[in-house]
C-alpha positions as CSV (number, residue, x, y, z in Angstrom):
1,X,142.2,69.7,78.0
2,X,143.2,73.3,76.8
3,X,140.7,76.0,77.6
4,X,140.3,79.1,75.3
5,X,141.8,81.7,77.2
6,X,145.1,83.3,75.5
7,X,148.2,82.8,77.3
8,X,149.6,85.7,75.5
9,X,149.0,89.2,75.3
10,X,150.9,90.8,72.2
11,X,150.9,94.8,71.9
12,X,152.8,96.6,68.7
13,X,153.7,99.7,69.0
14,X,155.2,101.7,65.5
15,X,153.0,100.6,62.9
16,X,149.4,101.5,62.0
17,X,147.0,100.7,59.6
18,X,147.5,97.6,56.5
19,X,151.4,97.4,57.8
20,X,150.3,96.7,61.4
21,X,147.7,94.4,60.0
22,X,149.9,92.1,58.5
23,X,152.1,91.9,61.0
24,X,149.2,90.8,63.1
25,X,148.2,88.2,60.1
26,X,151.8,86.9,60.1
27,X,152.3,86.4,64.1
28,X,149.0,84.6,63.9
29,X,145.7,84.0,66.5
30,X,147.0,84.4,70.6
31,X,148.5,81.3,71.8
32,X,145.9,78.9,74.4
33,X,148.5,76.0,75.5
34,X,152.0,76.1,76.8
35,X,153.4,74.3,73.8
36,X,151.4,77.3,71.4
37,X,153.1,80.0,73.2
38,X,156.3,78.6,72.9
39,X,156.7,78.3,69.2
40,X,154.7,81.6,69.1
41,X,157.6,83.0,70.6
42,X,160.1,81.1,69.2
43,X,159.2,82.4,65.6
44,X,158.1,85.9,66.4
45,X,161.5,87.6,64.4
46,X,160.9,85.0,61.5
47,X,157.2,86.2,61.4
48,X,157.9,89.7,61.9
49,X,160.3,90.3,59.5
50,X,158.6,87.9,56.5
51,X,155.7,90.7,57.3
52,X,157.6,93.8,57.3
53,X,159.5,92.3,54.0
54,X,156.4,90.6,52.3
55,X,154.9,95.0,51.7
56,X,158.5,96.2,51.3
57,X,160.1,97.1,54.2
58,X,163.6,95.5,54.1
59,X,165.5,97.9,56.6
60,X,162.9,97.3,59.2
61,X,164.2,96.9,63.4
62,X,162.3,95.9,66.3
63,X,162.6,94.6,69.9
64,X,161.0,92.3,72.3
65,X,160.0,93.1,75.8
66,X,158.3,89.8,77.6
67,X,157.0,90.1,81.4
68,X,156.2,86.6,82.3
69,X,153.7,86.5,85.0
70,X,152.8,83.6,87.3
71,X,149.1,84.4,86.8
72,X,147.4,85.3,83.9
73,X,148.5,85.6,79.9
74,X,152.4,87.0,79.6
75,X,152.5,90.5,77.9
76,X,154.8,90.5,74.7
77,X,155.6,94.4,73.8
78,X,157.0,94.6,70.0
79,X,158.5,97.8,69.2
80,X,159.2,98.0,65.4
81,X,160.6,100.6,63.2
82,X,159.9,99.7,59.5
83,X,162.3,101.9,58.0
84,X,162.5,102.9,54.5
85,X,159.8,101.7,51.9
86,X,160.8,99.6,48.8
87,X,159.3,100.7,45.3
88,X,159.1,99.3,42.3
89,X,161.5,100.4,39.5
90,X,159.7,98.7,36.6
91,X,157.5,95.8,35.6
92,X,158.2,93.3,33.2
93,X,155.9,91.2,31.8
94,X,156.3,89.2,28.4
95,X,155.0,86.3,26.8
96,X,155.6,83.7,24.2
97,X,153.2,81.6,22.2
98,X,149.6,81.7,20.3
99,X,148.6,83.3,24.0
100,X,150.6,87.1,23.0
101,X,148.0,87.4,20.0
102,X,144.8,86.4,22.5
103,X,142.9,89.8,23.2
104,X,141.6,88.2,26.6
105,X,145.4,88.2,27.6
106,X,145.8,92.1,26.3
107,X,142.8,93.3,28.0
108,X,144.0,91.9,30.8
109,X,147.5,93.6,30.5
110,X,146.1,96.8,30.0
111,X,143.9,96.4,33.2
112,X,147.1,96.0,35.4
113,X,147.5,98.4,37.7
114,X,151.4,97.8,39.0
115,X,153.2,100.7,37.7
116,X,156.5,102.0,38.7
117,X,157.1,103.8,41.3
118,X,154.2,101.7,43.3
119,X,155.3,100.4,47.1
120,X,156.4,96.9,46.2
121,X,153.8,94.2,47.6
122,X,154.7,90.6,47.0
123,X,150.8,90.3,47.4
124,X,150.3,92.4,44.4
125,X,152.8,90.3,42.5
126,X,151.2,86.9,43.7
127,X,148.3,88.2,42.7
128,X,149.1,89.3,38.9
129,X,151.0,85.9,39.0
130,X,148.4,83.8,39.7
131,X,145.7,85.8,37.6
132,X,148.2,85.5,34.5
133,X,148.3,81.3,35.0
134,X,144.0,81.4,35.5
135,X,143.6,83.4,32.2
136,X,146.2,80.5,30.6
137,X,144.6,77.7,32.2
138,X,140.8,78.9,31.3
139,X,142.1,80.1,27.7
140,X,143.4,76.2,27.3
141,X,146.8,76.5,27.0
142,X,147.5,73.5,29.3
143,X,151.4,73.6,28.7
144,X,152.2,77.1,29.4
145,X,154.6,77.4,32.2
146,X,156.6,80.4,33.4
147,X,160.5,80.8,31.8
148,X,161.4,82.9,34.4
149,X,159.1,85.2,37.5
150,X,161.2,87.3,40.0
151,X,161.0,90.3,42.5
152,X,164.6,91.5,42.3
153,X,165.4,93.5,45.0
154,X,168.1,95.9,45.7
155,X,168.4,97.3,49.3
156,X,170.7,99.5,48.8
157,X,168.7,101.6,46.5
158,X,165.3,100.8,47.9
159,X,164.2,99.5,44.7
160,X,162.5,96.3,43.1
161,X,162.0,94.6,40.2
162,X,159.5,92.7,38.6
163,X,159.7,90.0,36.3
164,X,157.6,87.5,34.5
165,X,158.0,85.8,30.7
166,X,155.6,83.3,30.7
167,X,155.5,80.5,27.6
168,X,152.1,79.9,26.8
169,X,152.2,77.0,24.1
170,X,149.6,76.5,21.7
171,X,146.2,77.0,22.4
172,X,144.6,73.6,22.5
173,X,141.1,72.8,21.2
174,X,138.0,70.9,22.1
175,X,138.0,67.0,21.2
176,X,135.4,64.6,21.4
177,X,132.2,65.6,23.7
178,X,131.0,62.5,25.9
179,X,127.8,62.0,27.7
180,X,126.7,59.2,30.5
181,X,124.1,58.3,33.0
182,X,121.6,59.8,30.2
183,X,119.1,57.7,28.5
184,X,118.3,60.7,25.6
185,X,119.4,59.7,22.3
186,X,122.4,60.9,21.2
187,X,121.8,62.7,19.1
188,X,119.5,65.6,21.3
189,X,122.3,65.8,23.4
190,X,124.8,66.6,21.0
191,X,122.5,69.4,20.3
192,X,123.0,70.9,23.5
193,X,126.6,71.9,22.6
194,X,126.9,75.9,22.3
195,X,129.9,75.9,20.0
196,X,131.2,74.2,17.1
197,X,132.6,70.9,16.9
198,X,136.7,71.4,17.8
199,X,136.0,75.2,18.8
200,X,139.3,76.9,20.7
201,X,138.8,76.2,25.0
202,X,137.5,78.2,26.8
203,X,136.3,77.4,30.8
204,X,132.9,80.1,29.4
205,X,132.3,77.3,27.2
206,X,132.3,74.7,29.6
207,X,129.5,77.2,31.6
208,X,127.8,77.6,28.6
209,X,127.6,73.5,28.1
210,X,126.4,72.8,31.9
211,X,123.7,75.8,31.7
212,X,122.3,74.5,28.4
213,X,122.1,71.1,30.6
214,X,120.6,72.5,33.4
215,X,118.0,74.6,31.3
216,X,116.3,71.6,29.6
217,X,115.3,70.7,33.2
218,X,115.9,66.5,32.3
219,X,118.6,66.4,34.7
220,X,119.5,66.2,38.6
221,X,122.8,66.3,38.8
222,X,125.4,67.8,36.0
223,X,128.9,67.6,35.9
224,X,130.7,69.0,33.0
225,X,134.3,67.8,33.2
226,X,137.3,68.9,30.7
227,X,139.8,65.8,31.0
228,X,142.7,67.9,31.1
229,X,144.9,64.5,31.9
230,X,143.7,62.8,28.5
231,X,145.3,66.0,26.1
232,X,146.2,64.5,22.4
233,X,146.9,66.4,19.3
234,X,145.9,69.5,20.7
235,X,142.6,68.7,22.0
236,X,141.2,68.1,25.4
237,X,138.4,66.0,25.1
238,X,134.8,66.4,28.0
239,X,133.2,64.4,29.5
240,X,129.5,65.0,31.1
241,X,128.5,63.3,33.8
242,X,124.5,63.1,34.3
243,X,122.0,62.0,36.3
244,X,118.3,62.3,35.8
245,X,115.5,63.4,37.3
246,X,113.2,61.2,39.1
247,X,110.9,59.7,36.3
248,X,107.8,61.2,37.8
249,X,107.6,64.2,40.5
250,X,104.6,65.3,42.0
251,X,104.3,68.6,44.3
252,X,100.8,69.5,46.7
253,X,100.2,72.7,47.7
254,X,97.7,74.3,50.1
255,X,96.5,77.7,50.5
256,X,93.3,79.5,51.1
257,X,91.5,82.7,49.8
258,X,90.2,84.9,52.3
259,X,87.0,87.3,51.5
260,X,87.1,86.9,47.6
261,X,84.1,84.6,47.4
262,X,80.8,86.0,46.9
263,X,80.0,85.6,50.4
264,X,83.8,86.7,51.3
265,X,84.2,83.3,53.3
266,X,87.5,81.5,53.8
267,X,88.2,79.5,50.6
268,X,90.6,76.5,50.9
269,X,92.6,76.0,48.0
270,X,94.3,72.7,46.9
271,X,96.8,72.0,44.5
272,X,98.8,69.4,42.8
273,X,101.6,69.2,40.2
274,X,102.7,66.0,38.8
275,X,105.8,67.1,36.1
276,X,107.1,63.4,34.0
277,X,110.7,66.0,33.1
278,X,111.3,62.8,30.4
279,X,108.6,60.8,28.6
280,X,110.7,58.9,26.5
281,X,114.5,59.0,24.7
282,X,113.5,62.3,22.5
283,X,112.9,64.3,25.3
284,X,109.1,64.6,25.7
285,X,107.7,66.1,28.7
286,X,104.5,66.7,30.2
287,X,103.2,68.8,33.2
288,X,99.6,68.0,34.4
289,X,98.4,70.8,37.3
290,X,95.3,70.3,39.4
291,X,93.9,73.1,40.9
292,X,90.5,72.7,43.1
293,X,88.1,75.7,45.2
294,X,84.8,75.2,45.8
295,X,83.9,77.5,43.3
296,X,86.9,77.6,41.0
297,X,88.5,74.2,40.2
298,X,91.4,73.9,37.0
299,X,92.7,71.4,35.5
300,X,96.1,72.1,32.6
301,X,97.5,69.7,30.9
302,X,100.8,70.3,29.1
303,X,102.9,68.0,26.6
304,X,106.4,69.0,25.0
305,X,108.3,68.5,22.4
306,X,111.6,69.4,21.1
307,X,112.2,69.7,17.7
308,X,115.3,71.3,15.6
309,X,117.0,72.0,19.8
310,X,115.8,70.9,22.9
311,X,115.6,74.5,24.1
312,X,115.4,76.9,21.0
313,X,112.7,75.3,19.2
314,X,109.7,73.4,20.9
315,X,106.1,72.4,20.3
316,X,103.8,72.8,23.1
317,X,100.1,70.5,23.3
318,X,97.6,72.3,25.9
319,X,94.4,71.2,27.2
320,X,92.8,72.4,30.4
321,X,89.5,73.5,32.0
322,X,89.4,76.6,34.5
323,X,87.2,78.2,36.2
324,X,88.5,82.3,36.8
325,X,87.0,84.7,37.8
326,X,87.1,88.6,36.2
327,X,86.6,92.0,37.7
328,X,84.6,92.9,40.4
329,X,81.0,92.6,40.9
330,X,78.8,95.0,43.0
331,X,75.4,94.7,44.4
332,X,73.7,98.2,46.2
333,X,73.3,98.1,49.7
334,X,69.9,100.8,50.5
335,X,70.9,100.8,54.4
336,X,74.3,102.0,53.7
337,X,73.5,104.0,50.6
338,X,76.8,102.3,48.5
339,X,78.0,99.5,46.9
340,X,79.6,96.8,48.4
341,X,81.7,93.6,47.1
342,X,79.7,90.9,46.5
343,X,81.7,88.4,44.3
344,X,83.5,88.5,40.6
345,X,82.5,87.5,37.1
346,X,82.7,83.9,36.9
347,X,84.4,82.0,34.0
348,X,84.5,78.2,32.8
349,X,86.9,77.7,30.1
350,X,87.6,74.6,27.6
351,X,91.1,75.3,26.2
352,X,93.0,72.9,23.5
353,X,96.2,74.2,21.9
354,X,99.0,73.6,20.1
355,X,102.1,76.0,19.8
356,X,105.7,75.7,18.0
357,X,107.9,78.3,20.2
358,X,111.4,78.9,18.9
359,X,114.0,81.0,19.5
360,X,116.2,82.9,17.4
361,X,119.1,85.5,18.3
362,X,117.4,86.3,21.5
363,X,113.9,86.5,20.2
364,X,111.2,84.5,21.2
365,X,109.2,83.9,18.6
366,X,105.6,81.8,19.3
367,X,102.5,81.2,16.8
368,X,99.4,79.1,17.7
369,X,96.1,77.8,17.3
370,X,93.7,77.7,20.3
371,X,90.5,76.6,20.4
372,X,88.5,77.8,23.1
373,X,84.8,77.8,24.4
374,X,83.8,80.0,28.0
375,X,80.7,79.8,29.5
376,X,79.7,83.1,31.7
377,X,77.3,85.0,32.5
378,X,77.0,88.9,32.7
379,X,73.9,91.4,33.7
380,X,71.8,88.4,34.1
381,X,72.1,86.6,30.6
382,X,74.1,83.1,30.1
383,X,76.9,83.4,27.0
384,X,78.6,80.1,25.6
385,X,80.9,80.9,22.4
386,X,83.3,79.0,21.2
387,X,86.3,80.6,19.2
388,X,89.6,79.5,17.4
389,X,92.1,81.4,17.9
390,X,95.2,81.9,15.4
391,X,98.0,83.5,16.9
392,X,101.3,85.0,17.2
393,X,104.1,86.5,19.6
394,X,107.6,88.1,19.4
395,X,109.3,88.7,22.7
396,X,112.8,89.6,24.0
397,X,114.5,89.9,27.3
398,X,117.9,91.7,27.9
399,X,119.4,92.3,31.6
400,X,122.7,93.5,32.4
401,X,123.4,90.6,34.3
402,X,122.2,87.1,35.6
403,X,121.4,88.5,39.3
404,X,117.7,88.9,40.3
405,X,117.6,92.6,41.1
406,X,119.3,93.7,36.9
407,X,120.7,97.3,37.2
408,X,119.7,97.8,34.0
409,X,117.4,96.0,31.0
410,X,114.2,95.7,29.0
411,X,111.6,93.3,27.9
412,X,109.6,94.0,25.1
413,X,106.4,91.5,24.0
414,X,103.8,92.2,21.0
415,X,101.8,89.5,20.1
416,X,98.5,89.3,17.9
417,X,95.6,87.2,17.7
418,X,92.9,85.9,14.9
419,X,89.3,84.5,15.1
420,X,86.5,84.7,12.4
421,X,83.6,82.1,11.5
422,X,85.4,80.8,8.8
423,X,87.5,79.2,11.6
424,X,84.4,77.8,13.4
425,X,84.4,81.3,15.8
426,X,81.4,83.1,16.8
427,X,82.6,86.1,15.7
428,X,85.4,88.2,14.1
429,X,87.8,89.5,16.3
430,X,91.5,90.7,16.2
431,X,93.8,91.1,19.2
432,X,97.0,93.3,19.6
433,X,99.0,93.7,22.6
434,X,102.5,94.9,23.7
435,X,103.7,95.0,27.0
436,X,107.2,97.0,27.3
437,X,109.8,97.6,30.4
438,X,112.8,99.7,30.5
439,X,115.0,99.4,33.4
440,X,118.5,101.5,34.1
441,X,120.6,102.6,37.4
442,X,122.0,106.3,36.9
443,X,125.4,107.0,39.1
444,X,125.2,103.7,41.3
445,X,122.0,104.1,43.5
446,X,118.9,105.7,41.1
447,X,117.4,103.5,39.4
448,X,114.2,103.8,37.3
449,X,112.0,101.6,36.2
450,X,109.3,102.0,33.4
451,X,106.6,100.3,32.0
452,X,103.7,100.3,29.2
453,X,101.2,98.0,28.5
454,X,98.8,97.9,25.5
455,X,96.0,96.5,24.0
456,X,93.0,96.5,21.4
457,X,90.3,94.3,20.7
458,X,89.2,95.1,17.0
459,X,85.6,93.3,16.2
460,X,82.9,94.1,13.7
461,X,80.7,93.0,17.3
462,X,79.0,95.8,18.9
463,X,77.9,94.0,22.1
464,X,80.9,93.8,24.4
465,X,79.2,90.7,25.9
466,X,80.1,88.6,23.1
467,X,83.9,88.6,23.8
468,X,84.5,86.6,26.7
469,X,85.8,87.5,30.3
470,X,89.7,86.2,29.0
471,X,90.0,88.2,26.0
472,X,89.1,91.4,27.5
473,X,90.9,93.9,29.1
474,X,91.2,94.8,32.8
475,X,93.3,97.2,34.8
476,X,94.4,97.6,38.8
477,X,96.6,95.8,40.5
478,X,100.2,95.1,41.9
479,X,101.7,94.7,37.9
480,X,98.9,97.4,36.5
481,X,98.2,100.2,38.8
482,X,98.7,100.2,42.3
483,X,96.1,101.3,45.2
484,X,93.5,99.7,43.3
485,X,92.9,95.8,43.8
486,X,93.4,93.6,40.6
487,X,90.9,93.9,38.0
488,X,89.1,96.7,39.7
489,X,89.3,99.3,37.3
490,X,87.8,99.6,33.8
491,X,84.3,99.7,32.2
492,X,81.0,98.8,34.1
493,X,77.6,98.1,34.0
494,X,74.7,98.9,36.0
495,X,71.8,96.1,36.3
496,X,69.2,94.8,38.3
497,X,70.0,91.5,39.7
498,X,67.3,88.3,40.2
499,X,66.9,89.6,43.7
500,X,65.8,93.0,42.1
501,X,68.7,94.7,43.8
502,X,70.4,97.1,42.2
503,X,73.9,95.9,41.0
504,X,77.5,96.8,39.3
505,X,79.9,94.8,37.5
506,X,83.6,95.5,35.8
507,X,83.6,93.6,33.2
508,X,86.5,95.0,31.1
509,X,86.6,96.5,27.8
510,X,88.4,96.3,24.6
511,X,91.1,98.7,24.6
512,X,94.0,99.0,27.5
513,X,96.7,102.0,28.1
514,X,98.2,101.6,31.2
515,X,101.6,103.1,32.0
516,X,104.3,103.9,34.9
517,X,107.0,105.5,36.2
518,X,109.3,104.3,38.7
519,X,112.2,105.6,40.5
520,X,114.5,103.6,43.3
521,X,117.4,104.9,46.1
522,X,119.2,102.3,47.2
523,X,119.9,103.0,50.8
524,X,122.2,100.1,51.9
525,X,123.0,97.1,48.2
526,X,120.1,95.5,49.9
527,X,117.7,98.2,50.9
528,X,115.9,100.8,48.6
529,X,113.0,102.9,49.1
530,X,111.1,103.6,45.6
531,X,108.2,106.4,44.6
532,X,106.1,105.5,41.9
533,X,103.3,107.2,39.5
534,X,100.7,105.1,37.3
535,X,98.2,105.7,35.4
536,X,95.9,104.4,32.8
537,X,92.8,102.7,32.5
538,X,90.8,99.9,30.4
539,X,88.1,101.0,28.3
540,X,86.0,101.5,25.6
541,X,85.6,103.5,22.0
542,X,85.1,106.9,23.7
543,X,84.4,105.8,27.3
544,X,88.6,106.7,28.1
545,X,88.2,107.1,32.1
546,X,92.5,107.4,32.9
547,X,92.9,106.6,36.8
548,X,96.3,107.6,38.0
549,X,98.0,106.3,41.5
550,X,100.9,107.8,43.3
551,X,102.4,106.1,46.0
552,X,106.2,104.9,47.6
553,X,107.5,101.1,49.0
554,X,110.1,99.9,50.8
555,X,112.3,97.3,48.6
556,X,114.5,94.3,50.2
557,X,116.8,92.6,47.5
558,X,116.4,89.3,49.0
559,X,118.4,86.2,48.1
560,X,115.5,84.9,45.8
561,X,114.8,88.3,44.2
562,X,113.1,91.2,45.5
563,X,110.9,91.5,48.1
564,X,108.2,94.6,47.5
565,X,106.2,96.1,50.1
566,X,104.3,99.3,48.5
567,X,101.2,101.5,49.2
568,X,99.3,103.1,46.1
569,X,96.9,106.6,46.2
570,X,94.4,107.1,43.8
571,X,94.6,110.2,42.9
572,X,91.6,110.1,41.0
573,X,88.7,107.8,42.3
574,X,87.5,105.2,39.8
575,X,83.7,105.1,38.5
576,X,82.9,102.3,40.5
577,X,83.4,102.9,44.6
578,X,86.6,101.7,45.9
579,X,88.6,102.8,48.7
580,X,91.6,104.2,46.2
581,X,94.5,103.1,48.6
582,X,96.2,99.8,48.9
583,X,98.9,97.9,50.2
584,X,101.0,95.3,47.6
585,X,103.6,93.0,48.7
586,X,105.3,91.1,45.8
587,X,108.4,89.1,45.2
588,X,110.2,88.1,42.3
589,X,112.9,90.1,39.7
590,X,111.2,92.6,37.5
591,X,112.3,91.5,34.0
């Protein structure tokens, strides 16, 4: 058995730098075995000269000078003088076929950078070579082939030439479009195709197809296939091989909440999530989740259905009940002369809804009816209404590019919502909101990112009361402003609780203006450091109390998305008595 240890030592002397590195590539790893060695050195001029030649040095010399010692590796000295450099004396590049009228193939022309004069490198020539044949093969023409691709060399002159006329053929087209292993009907699955029936090749295409697949969320396995060895009458027809999902999945989770209760105990938290991806052959699907505290159980039922696309265009069925909880509540503590935490506002929701969401050139467009009844109670009084809700929503999302951490993007979301007693509501009430980001890297490593949120609750109501918990707005928080806990900030009342204690609670208001400015240094691709300003507050008709927090993080751009660990300042203490400095850790992209 061979050990490890070279029995080699190799030192070359008269290169430096990419020349002396691929000599070294070219002689290959130090020799362990007798029988290693021994070809090493038998092909050390082949390997040495195929290296010197393979960047362009065809005049090169060198010499060998081997000590063979009875112990330890034997030292090999090379000695090599490359000579005189080879350049390029002009590149020639042509093609025939429908491929010299692609713009693909042009772009890619015009983004060569051989030019003459260049050192020749047969790497650099490999290179456009093989780059040439990719764009042909993911283009579709199957039966281009090269008439002629050459480095002609003359040593005497020191000068090369390169050339390539490659025949490209006809461009062929997509045929017929096969599925198995799916038990959809036909005819949802043919929906799924991004381009028209017979549309020009094109490997993007073939992405495009096994995305759309993947997205619907049906399948476990996807193999998108072109049959390249079944070409006829210009076509090559595609075959996708599926599998699908389990018919039912189910995922438990466990967690706790620590100090949130009214008696800031340790909470346990179960949940469950049983997801049926396909009900039946037109796609259905539902998702049931189970959430239970002690004191805030939920329970959200969702059914799906495609309609005109599996994707673009779907109507949603929702029912649930949830408990949540809203603000922060307060009660006066006389010993210490302030207020302490002593729980939330507490919420129990019955939701049934049914949305048609579709999407159209990148918008998302969403209207609905939701018909909803919360129970609460605030400053000592029990509230019930009931409401159904008409509603609305546009969104967008645009990013630079499909990674996690976007250099640059925006999202932009308005929606608007409708309840009066001619619908069966308790009162008449109109919600707008829009919620912007703007997102951009300046020269590489600044980056900035900006956002706005907005909202305004428009009711002929003058008792704030009236509009429950979940329709009001609230502000604080890692995604509102930071160094404030969520739902901390916005308007409050003071009351005098069953126990006759003197007491506070945030419970929200109808307006919201909350803004923020970002900027990001990216010290390392993975590392940033960011500095951040917000500012804002919810409130109500001429109660406008703006908060504003400054404060800086330390960013890792982690494989699943960003990983945020910031600290926020008040710089102006909120109405109700806070500590106005906090610590926020968050993960996940930003649009």
């Amino acid at each position: 058995m061979a050990d490890d240890k070279p029995l080699l030592k190799v030192k070359i002397n008269g290169v430096e730098g990419a020349l002396k590195r691929n000599i070294q590539a070219y002689l290959g790893d130090d020799p362990v075995t007798d029988a290693q060695r021994d070809a090493y050195l038998f092909n050390v001029d082949d390997s040495i000269t195929s290296a010197l030649e393979s960047l362009g040095y065809y005049h090169g010399k060198f010499k060998q000078d081997l000590a063979q010692t009875e112990q330890g590796p034997w030292q090999l000295q090379l000695d090599i003088t490359p000579g005189e450099v080879t350049h390029l004396q002009w590149i020639n590049v042509r093609i025939h076929g429908e491929m010299l009228d692609d713009p693909v193939f042009n772009r890619w022309l015009n983004s060569v950078a051989l030019k003459p004069g260049d050192k020749l490198n047969h790497g650099d020539y490999e290179q456009m070579k093989s780059q040439l044949s990719a764009i042909a093969f993911a283009r579709g023409y199957f039966d281009g082939e090269y008439e002629r691709a050459e480095i002609r060399v003359n040593r005497d002159l020191n000068t090369a030439q390169i050339n390539l006329i490659f025949n490209s053929g006809k461009r062929y087209r997509f045929g017929d479009i096969t599925f198995s292993g799916s038990t959809l009907a036909p005819e949802l699955l043919d929906k799924l195709i991004p381009f028209r029936a017979h549309a020009k090749y094109n490997t993007r295409r073939i992405a495009a197809l096994n995305q759309q697949l993947l997205d619907t969320g049906y399948f476990a396995s996807i193999k998108v296939l072109p049959q390249i060895d079944k070409l006829t009458d210009g076509q090559v027809p595609v075959k996708a091989e599926l599998t699908p999902k389990p018919a039912h999945s189910f995922q438990i989770g466990l967690g706790a909440d620590i100090g949130n209760s009214s008696q800031k105990e340790v909470e346990p938290r179960v949940k469950l999530i049983w997801k049926t991806p396909q009900v039946n052959r037109h796609g259905h699907s539902q998702e049931t989740s189970l959430e239970w505290t002690p004191e805030r159980p939920k329970a959200l039922f969702t059914y799906t259905i495609p309609l005109s696309h599996p994707l673009n265009d779907q109507l949603q069925i929702k029912a649930g009940m949830l408990w949540d909880s809203y603000g922060v509540n307060q009660t006066f503590d006389e010993e210490r002369g302030e207020f302490t935490n002593s729980g939330q506002l507490e919420s129990r929701k019955k939701i049934l809804g049914v949305a048609r969401n579709k999407r159209i050139s990148g918008w998302l467009f969403s209207y609905y009816v939701n018909g909803l009844q919360e129970s609460y109670n605030q400053s000592g009084e029990a509230y019930d209404p009931m409401f159904v809700m008409l509603g609305s929503s546009i969104s967008k999302t645009v990013r630079s590019d499909n990674t996690l951490d976007p250099k640059a993007g925006y999202r932009q979301l308005y929606s608007v919502e409708y309840t009066d007693p001619i619908l069966g509501s308790d009162i008449r009430l109109t919600r707008l909101k829009a919620q912007l980001k703007w997102i951009d890297t300046f020269f590489e490593k600044h980056r900035f990112v900006s956002r706005l949120d907005l909202g305004v609750n428009l009711t002929a109501s003058g008792e704030l009361a009236e509009i429950p918990p979940s329709l009001r707005y609230f502000a604080g928080g890692d995604q509102s402003i930071r160094g404030f806990s969520y739902q901390e900030l916005g308007p409050y009342i003071e009351y005098t609780n069953d126990d006759g204690v003197l007491a506070r609670q945030v419970v929200g208001g109808r307006y919201l203006a909350v803004g923020s400015l970002e900027y990001q240094y990216y010290v390392t691709p993975t590392w940033r450091v960011a500095a951040f300003v917000d500012g804002g507050n919810a409130f109500d008709a001429g109660q406008l109390d703006p908060v504003v927090s400054v404060g800086g993080g330390v960013h890792w751009i982690s494989p699943l998305g960003p990983v945020k660990l910031d600290v926020g300042f008040g710089v102006k203490d909120p109405q109700v008595d806070y500590s106005t400095w906090r610590i926020h850790l968050t993960m996940g992209t930003e649009l």
